[in-house]
PQR file of N, CA, C, O and H, with PARSE charges and radii, in Angstrom:
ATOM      1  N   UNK A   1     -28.196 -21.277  56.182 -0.4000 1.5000
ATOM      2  CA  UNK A   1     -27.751 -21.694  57.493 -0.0000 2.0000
ATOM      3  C   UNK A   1     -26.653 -20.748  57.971  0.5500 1.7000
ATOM      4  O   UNK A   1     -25.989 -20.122  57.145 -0.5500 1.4000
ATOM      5  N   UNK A   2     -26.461 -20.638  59.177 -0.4000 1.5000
ATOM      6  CA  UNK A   2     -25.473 -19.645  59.818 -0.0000 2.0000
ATOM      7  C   UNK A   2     -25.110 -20.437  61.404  0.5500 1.7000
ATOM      8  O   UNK A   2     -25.808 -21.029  62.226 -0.5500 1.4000
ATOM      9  H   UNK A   2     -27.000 -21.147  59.848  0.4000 1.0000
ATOM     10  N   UNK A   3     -23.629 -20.085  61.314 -0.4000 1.5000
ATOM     11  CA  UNK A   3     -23.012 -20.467  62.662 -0.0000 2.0000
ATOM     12  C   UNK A   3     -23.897 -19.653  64.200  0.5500 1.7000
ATOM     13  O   UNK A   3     -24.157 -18.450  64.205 -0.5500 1.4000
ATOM     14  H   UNK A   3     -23.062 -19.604  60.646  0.4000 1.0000
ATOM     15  N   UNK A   4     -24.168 -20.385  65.124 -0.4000 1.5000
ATOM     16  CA  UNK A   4     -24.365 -19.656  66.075 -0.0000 2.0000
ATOM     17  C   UNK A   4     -23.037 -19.732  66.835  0.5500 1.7000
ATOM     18  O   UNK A   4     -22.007 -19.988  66.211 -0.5500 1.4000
ATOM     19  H   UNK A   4     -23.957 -21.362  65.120  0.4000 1.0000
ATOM     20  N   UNK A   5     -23.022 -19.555  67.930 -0.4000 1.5000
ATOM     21  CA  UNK A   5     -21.913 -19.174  68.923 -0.0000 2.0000
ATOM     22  C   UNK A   5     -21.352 -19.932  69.132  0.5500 1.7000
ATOM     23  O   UNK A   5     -20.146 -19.688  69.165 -0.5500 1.4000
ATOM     24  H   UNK A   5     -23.859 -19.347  68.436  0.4000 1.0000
ATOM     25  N   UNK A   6     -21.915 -21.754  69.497 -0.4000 1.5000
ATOM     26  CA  UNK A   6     -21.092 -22.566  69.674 -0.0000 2.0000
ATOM     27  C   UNK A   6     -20.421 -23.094  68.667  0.5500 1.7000
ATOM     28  O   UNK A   6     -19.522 -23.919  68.830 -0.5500 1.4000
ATOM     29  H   UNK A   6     -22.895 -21.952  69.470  0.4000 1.0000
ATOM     30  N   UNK A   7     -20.899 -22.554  67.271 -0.4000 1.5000
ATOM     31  CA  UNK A   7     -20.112 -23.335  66.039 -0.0000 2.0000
ATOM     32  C   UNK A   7     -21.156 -24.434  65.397  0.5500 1.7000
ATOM     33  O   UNK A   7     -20.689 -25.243  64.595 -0.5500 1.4000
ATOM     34  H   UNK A   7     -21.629 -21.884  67.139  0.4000 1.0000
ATOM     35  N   UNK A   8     -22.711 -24.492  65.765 -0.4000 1.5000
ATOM     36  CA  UNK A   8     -23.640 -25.444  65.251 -0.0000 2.0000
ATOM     37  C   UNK A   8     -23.759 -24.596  64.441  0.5500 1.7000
ATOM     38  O   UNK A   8     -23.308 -23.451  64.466 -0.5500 1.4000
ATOM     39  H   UNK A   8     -23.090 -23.835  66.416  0.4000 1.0000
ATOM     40  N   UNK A   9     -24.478 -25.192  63.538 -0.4000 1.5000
ATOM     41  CA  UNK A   9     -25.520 -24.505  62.420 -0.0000 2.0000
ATOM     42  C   UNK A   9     -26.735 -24.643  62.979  0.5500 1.7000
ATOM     43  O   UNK A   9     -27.038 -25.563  63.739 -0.5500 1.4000
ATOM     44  H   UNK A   9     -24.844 -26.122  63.518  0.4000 1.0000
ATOM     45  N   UNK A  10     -27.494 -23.712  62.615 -0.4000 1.5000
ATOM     46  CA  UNK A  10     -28.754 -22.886  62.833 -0.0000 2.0000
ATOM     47  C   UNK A  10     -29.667 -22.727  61.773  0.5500 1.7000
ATOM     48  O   UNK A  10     -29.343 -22.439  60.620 -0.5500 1.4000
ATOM     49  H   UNK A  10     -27.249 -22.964  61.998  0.4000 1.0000
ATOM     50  N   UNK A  11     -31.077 -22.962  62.272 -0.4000 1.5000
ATOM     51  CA  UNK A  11     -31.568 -22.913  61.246 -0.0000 2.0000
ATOM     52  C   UNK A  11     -32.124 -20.821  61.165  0.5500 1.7000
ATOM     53  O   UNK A  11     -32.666 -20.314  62.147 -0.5500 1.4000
ATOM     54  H   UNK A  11     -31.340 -23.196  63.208  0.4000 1.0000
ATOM     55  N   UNK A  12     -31.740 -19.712  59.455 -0.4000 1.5000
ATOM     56  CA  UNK A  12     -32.394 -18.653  60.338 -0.0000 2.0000
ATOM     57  C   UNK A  12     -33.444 -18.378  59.057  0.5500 1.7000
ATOM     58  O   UNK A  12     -33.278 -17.530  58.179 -0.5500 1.4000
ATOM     59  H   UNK A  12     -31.299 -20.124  58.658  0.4000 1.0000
ATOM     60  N   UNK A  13     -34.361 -19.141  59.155 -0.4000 1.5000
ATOM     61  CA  UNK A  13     -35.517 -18.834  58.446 -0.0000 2.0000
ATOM     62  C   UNK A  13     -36.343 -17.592  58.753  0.5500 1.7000
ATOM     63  O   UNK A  13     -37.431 -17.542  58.180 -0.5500 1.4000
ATOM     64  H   UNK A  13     -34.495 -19.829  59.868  0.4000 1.0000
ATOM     65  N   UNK A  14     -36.033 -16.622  59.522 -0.4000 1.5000
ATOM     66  CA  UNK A  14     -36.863 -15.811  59.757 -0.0000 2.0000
ATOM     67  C   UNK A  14     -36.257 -14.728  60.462  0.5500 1.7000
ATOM     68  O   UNK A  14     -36.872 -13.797  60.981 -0.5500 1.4000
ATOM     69  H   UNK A  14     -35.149 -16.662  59.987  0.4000 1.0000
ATOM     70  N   UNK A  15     -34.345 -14.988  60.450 -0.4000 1.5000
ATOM     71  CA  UNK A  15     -33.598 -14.098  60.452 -0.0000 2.0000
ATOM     72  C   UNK A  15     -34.134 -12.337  61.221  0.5500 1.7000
ATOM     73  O   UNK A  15     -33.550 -11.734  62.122 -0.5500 1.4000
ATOM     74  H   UNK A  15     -33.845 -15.744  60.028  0.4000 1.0000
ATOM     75  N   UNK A  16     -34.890 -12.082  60.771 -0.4000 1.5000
ATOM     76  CA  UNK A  16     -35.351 -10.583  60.379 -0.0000 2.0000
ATOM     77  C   UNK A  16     -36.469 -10.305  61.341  0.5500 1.7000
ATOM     78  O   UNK A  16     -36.709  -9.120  61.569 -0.5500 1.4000
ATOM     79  H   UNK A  16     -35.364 -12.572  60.039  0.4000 1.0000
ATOM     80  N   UNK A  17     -37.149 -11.178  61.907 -0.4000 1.5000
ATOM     81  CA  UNK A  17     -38.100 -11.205  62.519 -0.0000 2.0000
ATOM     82  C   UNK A  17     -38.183 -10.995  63.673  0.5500 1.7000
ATOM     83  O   UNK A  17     -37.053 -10.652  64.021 -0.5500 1.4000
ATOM     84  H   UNK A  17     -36.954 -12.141  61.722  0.4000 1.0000
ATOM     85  N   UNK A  18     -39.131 -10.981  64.890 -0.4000 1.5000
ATOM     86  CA  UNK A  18     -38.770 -10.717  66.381 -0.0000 2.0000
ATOM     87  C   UNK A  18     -39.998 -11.179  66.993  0.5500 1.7000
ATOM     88  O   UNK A  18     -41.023 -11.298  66.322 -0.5500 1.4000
ATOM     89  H   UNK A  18     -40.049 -11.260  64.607  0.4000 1.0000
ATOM     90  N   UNK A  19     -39.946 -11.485  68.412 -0.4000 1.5000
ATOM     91  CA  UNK A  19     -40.911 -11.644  69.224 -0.0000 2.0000
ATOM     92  C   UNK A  19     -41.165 -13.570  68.772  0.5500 1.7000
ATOM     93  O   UNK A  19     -40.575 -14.477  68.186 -0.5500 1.4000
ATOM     94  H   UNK A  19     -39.113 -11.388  68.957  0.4000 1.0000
ATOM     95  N   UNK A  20     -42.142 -13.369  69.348 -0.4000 1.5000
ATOM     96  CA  UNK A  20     -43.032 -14.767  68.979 -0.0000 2.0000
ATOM     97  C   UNK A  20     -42.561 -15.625  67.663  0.5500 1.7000
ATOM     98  O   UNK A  20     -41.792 -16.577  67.534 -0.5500 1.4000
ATOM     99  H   UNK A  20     -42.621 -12.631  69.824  0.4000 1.0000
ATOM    100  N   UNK A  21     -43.204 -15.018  66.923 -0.4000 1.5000
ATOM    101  CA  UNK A  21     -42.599 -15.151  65.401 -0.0000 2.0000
ATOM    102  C   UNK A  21     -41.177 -16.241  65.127  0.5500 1.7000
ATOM    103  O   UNK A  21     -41.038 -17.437  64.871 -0.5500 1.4000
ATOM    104  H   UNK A  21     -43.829 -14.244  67.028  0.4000 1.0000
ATOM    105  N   UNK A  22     -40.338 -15.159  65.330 -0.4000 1.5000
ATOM    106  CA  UNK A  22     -38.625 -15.246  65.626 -0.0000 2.0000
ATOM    107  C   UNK A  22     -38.542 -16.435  66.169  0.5500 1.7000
ATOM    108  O   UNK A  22     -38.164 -17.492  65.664 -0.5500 1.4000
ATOM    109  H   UNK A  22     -40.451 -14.188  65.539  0.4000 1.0000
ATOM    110  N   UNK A  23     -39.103 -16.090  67.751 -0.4000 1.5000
ATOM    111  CA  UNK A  23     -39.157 -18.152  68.060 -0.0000 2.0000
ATOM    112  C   UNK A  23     -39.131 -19.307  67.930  0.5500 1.7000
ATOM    113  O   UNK A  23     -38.535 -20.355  68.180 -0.5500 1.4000
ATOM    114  H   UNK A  23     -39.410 -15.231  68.161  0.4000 1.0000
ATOM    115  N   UNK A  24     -40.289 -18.653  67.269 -0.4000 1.5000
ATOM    116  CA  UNK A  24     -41.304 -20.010  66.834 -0.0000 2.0000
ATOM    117  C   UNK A  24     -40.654 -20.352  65.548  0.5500 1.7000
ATOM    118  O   UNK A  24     -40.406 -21.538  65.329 -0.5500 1.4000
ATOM    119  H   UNK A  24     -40.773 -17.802  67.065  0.4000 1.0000
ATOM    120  N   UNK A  25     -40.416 -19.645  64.864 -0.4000 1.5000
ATOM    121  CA  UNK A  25     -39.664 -20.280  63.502 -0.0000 2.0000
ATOM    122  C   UNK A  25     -38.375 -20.621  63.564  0.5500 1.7000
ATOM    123  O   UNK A  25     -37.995 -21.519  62.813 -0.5500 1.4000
ATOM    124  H   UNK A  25     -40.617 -18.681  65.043  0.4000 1.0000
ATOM    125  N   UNK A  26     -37.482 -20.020  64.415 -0.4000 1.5000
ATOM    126  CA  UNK A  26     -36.254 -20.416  64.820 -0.0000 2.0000
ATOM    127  C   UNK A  26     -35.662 -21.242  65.589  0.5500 1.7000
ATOM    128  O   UNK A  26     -34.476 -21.547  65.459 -0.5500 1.4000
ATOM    129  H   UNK A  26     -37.790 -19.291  65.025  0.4000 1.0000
ATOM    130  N   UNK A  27     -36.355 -21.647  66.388 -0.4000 1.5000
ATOM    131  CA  UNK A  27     -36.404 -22.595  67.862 -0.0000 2.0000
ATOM    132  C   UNK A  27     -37.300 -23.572  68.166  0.5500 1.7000
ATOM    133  O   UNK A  27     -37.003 -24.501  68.917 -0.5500 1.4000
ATOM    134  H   UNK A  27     -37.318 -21.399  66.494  0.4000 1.0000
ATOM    135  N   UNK A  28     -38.632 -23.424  67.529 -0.4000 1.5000
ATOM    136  CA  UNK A  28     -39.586 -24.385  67.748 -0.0000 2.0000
ATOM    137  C   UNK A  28     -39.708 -25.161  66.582  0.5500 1.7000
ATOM    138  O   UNK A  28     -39.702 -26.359  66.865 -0.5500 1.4000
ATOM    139  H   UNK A  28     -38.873 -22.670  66.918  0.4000 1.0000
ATOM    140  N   UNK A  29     -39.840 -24.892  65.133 -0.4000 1.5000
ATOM    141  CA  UNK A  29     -40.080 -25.419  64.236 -0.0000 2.0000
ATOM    142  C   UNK A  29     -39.164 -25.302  63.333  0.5500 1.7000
ATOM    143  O   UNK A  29     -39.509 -25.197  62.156 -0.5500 1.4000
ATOM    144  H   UNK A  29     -39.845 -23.919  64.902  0.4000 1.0000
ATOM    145  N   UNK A  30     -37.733 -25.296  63.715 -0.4000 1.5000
ATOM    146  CA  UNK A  30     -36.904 -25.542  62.904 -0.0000 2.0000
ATOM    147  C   UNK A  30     -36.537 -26.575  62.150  0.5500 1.7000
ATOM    148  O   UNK A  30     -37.414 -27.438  62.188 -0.5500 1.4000
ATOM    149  H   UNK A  30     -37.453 -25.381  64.672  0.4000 1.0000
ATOM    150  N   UNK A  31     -35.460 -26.929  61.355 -0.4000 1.5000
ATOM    151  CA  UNK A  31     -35.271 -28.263  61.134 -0.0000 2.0000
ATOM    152  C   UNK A  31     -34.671 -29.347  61.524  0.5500 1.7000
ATOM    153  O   UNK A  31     -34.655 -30.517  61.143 -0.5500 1.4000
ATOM    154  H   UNK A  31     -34.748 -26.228  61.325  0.4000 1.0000
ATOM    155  N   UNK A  32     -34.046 -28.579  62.584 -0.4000 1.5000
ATOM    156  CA  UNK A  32     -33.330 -29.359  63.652 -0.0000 2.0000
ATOM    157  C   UNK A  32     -34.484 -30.013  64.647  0.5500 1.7000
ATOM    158  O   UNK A  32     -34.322 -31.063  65.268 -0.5500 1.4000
ATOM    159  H   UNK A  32     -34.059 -27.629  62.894  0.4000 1.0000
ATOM    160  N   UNK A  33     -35.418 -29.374  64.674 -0.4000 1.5000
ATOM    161  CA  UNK A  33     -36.266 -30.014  65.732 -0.0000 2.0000
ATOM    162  C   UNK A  33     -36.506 -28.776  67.153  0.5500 1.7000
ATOM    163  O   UNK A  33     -35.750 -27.837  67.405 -0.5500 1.4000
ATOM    164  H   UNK A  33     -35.549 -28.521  64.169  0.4000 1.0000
ATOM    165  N   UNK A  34     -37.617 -29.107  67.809 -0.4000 1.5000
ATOM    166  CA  UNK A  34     -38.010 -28.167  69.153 -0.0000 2.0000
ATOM    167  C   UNK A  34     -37.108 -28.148  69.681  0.5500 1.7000
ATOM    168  O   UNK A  34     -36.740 -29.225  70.149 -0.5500 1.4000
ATOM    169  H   UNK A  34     -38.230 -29.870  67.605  0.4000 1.0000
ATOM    170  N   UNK A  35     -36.164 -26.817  69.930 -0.4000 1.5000
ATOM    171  CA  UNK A  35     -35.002 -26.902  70.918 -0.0000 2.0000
ATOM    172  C   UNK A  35     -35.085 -26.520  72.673  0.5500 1.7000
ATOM    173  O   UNK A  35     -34.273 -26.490  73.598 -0.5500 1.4000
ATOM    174  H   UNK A  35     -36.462 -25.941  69.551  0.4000 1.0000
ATOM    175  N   UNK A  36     -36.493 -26.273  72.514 -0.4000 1.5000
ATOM    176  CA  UNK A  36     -37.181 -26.670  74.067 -0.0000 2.0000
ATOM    177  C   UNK A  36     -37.357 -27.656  74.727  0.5500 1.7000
ATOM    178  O   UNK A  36     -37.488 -27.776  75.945 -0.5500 1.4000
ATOM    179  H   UNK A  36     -37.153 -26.298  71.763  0.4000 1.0000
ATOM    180  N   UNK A  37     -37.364 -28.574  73.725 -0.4000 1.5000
ATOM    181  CA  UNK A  37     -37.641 -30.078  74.588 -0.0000 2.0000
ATOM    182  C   UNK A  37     -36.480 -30.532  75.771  0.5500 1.7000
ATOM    183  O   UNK A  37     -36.596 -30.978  76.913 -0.5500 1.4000
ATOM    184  H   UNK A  37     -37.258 -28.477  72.736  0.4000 1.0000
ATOM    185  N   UNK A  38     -35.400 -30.217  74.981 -0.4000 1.5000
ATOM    186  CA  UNK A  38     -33.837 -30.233  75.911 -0.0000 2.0000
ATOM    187  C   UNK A  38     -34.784 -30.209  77.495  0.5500 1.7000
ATOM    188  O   UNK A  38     -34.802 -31.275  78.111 -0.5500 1.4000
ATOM    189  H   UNK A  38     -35.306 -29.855  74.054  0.4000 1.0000
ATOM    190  N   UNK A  39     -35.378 -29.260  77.976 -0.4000 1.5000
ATOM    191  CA  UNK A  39     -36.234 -28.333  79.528 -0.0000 2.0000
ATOM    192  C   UNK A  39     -37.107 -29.455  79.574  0.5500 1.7000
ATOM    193  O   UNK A  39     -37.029 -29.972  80.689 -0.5500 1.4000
ATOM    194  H   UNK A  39     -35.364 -28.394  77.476  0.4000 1.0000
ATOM    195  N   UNK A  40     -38.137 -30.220  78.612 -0.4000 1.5000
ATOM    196  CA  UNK A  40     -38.872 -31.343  78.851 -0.0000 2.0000
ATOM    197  C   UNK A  40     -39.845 -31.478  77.958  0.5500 1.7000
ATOM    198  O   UNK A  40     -40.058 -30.579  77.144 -0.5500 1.4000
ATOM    199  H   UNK A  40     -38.201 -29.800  77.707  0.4000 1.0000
ATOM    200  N   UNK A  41     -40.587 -32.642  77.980 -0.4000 1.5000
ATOM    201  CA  UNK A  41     -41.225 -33.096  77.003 -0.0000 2.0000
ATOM    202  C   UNK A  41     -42.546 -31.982  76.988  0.5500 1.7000
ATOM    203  O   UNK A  41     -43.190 -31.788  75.957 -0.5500 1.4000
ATOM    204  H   UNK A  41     -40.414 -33.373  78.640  0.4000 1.0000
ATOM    205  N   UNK A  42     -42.826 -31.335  78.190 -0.4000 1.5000
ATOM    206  CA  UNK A  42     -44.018 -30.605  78.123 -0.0000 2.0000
ATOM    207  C   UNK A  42     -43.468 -29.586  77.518  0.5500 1.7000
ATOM    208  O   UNK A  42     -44.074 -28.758  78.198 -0.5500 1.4000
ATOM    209  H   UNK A  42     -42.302 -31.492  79.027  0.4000 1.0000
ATOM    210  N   UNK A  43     -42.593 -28.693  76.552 -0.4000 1.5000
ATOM    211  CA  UNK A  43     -42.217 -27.844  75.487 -0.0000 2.0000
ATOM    212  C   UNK A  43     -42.723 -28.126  74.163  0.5500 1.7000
ATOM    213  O   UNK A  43     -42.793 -27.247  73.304 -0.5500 1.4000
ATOM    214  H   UNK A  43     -42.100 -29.366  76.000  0.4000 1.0000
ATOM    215  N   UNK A  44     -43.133 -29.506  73.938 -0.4000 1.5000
ATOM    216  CA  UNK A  44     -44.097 -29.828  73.010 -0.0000 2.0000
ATOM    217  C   UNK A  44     -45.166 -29.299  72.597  0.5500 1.7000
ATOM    218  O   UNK A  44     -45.903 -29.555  71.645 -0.5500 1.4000
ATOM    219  H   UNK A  44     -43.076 -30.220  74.636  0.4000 1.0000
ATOM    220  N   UNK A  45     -45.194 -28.152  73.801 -0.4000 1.5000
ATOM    221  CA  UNK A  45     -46.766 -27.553  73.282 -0.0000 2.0000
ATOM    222  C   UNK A  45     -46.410 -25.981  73.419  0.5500 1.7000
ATOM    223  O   UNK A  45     -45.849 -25.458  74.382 -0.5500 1.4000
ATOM    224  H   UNK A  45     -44.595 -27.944  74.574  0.4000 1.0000
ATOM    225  N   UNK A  46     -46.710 -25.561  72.641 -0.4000 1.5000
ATOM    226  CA  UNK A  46     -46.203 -24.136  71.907 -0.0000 2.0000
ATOM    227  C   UNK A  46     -46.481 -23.052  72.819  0.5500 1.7000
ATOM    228  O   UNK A  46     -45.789 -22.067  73.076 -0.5500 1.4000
ATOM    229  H   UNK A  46     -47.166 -25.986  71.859  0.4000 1.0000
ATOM    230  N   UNK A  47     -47.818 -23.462  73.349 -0.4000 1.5000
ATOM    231  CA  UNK A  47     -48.400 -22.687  74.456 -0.0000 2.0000
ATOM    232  C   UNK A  47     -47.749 -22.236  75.980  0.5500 1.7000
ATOM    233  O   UNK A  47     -47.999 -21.257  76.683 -0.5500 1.4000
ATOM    234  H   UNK A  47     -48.380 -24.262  73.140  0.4000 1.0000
ATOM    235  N   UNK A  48     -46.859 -23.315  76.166 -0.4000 1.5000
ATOM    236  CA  UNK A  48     -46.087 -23.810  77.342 -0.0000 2.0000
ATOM    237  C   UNK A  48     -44.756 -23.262  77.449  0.5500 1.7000
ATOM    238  O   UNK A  48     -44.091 -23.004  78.452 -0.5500 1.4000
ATOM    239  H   UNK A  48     -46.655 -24.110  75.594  0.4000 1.0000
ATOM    240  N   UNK A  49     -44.496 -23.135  76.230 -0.4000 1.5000
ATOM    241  CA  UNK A  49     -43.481 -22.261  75.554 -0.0000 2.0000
ATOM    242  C   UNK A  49     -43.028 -20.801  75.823  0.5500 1.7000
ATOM    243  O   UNK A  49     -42.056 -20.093  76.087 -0.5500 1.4000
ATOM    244  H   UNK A  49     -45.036 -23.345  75.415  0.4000 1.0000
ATOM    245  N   UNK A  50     -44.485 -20.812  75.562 -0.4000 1.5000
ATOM    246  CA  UNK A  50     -45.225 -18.925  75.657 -0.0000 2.0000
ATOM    247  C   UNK A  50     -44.980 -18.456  76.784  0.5500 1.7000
ATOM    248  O   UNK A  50     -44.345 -17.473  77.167 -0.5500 1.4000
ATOM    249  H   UNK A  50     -45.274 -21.387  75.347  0.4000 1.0000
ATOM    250  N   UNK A  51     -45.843 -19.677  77.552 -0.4000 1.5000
ATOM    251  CA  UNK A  51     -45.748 -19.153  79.189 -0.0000 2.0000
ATOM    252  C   UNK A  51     -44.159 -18.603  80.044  0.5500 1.7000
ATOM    253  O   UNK A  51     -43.840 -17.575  80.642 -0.5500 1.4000
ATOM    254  H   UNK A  51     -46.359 -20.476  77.241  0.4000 1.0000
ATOM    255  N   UNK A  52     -43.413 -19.970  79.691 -0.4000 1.5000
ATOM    256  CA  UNK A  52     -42.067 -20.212  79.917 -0.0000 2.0000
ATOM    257  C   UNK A  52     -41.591 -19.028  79.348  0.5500 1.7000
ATOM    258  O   UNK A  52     -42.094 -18.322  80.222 -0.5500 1.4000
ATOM    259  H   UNK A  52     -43.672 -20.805  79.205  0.4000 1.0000
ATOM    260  N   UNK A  53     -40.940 -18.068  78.477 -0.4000 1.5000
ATOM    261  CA  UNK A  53     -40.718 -16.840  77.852 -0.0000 2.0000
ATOM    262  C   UNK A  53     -41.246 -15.495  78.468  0.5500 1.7000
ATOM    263  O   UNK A  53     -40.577 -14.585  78.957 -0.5500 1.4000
ATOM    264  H   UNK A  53     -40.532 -18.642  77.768  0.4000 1.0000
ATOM    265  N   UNK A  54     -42.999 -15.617  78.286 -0.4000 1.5000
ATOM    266  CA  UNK A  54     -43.200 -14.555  79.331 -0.0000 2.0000
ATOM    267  C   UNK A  54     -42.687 -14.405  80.711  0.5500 1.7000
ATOM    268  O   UNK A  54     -42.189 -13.378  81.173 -0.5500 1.4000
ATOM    269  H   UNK A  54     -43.542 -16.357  77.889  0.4000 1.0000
ATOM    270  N   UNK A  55     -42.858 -15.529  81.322 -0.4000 1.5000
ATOM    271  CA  UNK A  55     -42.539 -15.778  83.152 -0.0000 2.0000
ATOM    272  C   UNK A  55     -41.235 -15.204  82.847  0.5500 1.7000
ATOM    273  O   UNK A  55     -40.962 -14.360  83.701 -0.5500 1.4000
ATOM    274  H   UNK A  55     -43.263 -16.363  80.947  0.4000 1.0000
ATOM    275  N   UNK A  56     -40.277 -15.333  81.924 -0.4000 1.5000
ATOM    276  CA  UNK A  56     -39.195 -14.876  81.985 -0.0000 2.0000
ATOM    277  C   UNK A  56     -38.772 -13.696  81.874  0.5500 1.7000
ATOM    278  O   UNK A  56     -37.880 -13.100  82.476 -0.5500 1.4000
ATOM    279  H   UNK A  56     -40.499 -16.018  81.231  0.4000 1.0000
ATOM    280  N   UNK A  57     -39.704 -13.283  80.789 -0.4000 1.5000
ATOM    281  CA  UNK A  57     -39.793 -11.765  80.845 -0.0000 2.0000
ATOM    282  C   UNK A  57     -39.809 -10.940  81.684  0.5500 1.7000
ATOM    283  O   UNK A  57     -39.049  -9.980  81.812 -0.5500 1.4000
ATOM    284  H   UNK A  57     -40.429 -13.768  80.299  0.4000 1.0000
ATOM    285  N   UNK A  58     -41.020 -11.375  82.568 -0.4000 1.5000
ATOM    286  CA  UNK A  58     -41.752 -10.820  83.486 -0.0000 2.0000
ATOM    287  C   UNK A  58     -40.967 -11.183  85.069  0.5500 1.7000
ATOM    288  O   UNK A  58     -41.107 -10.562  86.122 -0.5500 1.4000
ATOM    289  H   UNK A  58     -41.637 -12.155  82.464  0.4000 1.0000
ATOM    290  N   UNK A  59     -40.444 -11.936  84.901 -0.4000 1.5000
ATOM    291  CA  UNK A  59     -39.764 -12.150  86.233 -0.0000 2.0000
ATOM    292  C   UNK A  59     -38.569 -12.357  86.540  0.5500 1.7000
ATOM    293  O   UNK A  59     -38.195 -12.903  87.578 -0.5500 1.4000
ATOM    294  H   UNK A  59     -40.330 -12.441  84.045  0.4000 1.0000
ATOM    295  N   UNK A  60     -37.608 -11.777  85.323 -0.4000 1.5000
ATOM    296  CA  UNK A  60     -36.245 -12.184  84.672 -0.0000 2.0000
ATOM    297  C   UNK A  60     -35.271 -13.305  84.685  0.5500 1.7000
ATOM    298  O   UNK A  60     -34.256 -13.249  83.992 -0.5500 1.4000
ATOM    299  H   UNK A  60     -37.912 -11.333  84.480  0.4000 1.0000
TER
END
């Protein structure tokens, strides 16, 4: 476990990793739980996720 910024613990199972991956193991399926849901219950789906990230990418 490691401090993030606000002083929580974090889960970094995958530390090392990037993209999708990184995400998904860090943020979606951590052990804390989906930290997308906070945005809404439709973050439940991994796919929705994806979208939400790219659009962001893509449209900053």
């Amino acid at each position: 476990m490691a401090n993030s910024v606000n002083g929580a613990t974090t889960c970094t199972r995958n530390a090392d990793g990037s993209g999708w991956a990184h995400i998904r193991d860090n943020h979606v399926i951590n052990p804390s739980g989906n930290q997308f849901l906070i945005s809404g219950s439709e973050y439940a789906d991994e796919s929705r996720i994806q979208n939400l990230i790219l659009e962001g990418a893509k449209n900053g």
